[in-house]
FILO-147504 format. One record per residue (C-alpha): x, y, z; residue in one letter; residue number from 1. Coordinates in Angstrom, 3 decimals, m for minus. Example, Ala and Ser with C-alpha at 12.3 -4.5 7.8 and 13.67 -1.06 7.14 Angstrom:
% FILO-147504
[[12.300,m4.500,7.800],a,1]
[[13.670,m1.060,7.140],s,2]
//
This chain:
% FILO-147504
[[m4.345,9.608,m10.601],x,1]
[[m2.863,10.674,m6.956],x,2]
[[m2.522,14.358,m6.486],x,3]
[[m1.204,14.956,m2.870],x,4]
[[m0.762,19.335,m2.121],x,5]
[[0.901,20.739,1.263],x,6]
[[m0.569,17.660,3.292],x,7]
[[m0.685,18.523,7.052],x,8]
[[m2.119,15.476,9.172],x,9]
[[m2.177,15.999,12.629],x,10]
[[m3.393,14.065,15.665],x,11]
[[m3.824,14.912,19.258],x,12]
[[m1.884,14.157,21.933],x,13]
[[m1.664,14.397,25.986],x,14]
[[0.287,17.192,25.469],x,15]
[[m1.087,19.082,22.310],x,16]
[[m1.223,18.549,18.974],x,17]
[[1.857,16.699,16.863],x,18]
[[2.020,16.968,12.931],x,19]
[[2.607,13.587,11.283],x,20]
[[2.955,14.711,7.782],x,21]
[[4.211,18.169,6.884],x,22]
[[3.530,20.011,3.881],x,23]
[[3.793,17.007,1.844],x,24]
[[3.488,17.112,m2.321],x,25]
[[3.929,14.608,m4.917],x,26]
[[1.793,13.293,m8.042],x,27]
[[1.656,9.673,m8.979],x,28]
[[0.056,8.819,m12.856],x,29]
[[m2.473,6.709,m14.017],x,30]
[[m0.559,3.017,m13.992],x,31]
[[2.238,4.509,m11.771],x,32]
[[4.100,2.918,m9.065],x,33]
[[5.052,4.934,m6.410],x,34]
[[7.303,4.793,m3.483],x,35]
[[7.230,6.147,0.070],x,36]
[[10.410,5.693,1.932],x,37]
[[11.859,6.441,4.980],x,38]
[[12.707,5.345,8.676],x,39]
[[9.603,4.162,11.287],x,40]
[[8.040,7.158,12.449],x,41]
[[8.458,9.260,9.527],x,42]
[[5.042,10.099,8.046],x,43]
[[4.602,7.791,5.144],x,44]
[[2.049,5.757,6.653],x,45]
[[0.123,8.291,8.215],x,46]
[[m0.381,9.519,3.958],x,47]
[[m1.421,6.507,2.889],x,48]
[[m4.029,6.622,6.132],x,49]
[[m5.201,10.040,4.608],x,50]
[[m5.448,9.192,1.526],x,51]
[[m7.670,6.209,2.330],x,52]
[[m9.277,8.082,4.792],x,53]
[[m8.060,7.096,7.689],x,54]
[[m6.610,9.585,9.125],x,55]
[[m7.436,13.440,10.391],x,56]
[[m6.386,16.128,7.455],x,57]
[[m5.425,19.430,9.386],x,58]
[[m4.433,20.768,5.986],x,59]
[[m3.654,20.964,2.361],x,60]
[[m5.506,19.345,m0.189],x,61]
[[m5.733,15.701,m1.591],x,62]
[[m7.363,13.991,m5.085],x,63]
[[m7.798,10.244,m5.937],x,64]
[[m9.091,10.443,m9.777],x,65]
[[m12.317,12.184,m9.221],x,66]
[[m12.590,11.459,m5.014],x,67]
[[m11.313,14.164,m2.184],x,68]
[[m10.517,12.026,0.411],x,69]
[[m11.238,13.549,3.622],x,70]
[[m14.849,14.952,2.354],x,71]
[[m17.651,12.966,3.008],x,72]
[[m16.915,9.488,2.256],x,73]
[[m18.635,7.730,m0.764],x,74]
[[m19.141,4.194,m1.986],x,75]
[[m17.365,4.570,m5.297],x,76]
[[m14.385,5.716,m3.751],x,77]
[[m14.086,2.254,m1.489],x,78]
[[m14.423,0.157,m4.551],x,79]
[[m11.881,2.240,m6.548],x,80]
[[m9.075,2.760,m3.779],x,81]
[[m8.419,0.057,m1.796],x,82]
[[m5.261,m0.747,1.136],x,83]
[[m3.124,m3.564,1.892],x,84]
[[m2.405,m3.403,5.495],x,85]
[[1.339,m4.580,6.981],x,86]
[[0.534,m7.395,8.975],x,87]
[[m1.518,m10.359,7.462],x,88]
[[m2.533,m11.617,11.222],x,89]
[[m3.843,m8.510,12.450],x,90]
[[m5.792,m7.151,9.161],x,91]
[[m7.822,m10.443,8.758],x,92]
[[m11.060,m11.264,11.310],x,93]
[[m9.807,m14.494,12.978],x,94]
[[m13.367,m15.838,13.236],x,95]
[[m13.876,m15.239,9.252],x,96]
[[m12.691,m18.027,6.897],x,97]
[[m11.204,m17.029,3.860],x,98]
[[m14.428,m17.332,2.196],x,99]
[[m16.545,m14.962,4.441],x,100]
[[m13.784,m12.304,4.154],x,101]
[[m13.613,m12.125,0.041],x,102]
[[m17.718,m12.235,0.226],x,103]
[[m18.466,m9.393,2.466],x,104]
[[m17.353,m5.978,0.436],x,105]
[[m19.458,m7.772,m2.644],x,106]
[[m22.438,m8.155,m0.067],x,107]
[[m21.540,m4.333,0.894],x,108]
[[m21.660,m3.289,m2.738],x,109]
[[m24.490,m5.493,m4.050],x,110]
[[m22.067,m7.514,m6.502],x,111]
[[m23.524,m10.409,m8.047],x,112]
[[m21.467,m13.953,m9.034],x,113]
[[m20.100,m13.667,m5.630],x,114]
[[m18.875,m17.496,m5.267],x,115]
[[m16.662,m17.035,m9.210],x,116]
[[m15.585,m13.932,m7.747],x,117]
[[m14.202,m15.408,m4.917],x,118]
[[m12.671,m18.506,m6.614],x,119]
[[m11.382,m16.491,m9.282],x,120]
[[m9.606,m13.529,m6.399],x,121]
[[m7.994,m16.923,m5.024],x,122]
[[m6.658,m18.074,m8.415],x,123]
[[m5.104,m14.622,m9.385],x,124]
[[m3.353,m14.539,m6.063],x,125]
[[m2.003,m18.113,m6.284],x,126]
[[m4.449,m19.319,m3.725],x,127]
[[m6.927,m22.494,m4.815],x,128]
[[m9.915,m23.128,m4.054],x,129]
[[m9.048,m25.576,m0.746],x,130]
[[m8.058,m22.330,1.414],x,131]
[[m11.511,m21.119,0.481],x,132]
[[m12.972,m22.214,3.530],x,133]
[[m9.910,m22.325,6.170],x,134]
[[m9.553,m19.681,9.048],x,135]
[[m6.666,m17.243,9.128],x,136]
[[m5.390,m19.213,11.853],x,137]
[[m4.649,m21.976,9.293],x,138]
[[m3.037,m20.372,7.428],x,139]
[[0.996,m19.127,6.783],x,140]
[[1.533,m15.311,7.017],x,141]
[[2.453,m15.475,3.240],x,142]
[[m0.738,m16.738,2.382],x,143]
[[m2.740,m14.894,4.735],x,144]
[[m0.786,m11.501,2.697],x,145]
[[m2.239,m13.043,m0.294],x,146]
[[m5.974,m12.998,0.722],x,147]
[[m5.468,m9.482,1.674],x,148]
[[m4.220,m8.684,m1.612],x,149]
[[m7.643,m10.533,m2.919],x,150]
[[m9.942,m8.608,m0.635],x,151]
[[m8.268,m5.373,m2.125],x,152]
[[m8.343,m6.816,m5.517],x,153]
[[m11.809,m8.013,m5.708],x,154]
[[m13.468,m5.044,m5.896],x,155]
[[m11.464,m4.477,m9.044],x,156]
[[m10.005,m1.171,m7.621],x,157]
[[m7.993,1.230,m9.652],x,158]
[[m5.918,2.699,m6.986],x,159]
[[m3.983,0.085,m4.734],x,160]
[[m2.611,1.250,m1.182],x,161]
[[0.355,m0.924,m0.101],x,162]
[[1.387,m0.118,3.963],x,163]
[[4.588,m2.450,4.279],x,164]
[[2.984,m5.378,2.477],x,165]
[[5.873,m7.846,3.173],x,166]
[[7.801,m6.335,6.168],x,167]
[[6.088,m9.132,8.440],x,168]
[[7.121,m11.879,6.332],x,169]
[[10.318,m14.232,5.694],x,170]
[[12.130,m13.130,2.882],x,171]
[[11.571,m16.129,0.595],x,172]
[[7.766,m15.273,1.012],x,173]
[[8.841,m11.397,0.560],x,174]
[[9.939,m12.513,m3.028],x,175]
[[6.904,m14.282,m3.154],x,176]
[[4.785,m11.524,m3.012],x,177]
[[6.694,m9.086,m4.451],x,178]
[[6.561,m10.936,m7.803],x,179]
[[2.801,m11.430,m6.938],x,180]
[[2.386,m7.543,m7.130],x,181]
[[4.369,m6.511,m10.234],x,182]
[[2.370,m9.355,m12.244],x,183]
[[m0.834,m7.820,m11.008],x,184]
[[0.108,m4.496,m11.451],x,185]
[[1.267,m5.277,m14.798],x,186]
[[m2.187,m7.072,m16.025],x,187]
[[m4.717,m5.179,m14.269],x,188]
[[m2.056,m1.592,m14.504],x,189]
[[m3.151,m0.534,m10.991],x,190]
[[m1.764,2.680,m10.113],x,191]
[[m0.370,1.898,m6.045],x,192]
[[1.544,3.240,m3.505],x,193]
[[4.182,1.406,m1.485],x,194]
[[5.216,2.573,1.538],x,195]
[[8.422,0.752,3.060],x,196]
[[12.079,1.137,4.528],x,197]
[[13.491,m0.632,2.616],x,198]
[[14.810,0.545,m0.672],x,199]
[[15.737,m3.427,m2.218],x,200]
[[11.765,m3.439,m1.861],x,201]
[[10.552,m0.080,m3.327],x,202]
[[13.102,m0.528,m6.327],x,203]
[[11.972,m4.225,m7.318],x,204]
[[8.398,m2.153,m7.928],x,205]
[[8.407,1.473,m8.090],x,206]
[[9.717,3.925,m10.647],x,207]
[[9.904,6.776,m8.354],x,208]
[[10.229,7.080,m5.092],x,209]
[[9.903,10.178,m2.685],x,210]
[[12.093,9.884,0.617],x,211]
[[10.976,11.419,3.811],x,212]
[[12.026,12.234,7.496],x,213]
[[10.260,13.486,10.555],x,214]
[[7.226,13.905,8.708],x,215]
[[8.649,15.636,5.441],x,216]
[[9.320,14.728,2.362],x,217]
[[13.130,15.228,1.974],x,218]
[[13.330,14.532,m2.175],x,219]
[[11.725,12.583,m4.788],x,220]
[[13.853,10.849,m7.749],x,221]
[[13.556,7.721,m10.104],x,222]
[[14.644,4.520,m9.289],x,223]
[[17.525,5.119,m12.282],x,224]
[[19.044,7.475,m9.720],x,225]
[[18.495,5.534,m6.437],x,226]
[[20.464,3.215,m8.624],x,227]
[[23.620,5.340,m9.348],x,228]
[[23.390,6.780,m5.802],x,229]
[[22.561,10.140,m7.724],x,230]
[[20.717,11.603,m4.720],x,231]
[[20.480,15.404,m3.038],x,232]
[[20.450,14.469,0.623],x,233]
[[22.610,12.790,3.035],x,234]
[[19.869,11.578,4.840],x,235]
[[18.605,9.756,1.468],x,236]
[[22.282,8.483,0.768],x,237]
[[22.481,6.710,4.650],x,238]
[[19.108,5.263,4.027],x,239]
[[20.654,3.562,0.718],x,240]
[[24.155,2.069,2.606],x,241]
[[22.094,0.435,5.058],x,242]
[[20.011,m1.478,2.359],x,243]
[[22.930,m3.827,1.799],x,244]
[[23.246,m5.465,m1.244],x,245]
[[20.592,m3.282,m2.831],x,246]
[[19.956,m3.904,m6.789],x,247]
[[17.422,m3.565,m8.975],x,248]
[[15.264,m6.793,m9.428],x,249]
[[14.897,m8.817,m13.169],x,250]
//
């Protein structure tokens, strides 16, 4: 479904130019969950930016099913590849209620049953029909995740983008929406990309996971292996002692 060749982004600076992403590859299957990981600053949100095209390609090559991101932007690629940003205050328009924000991509795509739609995005996220109508600024930052998740969701994308979806929340709401994610993934099977640092996170979801650094991707292995510590870099192996307490979820 994802098919990511010898990704250069770059951006431009004061100084010149600095390279984000490196020469990045990796493949992710139809129904696959897949795992970016690595320290702030190393790259892996600045690919899921390209690949939702959001960010400058200076090289390589990219494919989402039958979309080249970074070519002229169509419609059909919007409603099949959608992102979840990392912070639920700052992704939301404060002077949208909940209701506003689910209806406008179905105005933007001429979707009809627009008011089912939105009751039924609220349902499948745990959400009922009273938050329909609230303001962001009523609302907790778990549940403000979870209309995010339903504005990505109601467009009944294939491809699901996930930038650090619970990094800004307590870790009781983490769980929350962690289980939130695997239960969609597993009824609707999404293919999605997680991006986070932390590997308790990525293995609760993902089965593979590619680990980068300074804008390159270091390895890639299966969660099996993150498990038994069966890793190639040093790098990858400090990244898994500072997860404390790291197992795989149930």
């Amino acid at each position: 479904m994802i098919d990511v060749d010898a990704l250069t982004v770059r951006f431009k600076t004061k100084t010149g130019y600095v390279d984000a992403v490196r020469d990045a590859s990796f493949q992710v299957g139809e129904g696959e969950v897949f795992g970016l990981v690595g320290e702030s600053g190393s790259g892996k949100s600045t690919i899921l930016r390209a690949l939702a095209g959001l960010a400058p390609v200076a090289g390589g090559r990219m494919r989402i099913g039958s979309h080249v991101p970074g070519e002229k932007i169509v419609r059909s690629f919007r409603r099949e590849v959608q992102m979840v940003f990392q912070d639920p205050y700052g992704s939301l328009h404060p002077r949208f209620t909940v209701d506003q924000t689910l209806r406008e991509p179905l105005t933007i795509n001429g979707i009809d049953r627009q008011d089912g739609r939105i009751v039924d995005a609220l349902h499948e996220v745990g959400l009922g029909p009273a938050y329909r109508f609230r303001y962001p600024h009523q609302l907790s930052g778990g549940q403000r995740q979870r209309v995010s998740i339903a504005r990505a969701l109601i467009l009944e994308p294939r491809v699901l983008l996930l930038d650090e979806p619970t990094s800004a929340l307590d870790v009781s709401v983490q769980a929350e929406i962690l289980n939130l994610l695997r239960r969609l993934h597993r009824e609707r099977n999404l293919t999605m990309m997680l991006v986070s640092h932390n590997f308790a996170v990525v293995g609760f979801l993902c089965s593979r996971v590619a680990v980068m650094r300074n804008g390159e991707i270091l390895e890639q292995c299966d969660i099996a292996s993150i498990r038994a510590q069966q890793v190639e870099h040093e790098y990858t192996r400090s990244l898994l002692l500072a997860t404390t307490g790291y197992r795989r979820g149930t």
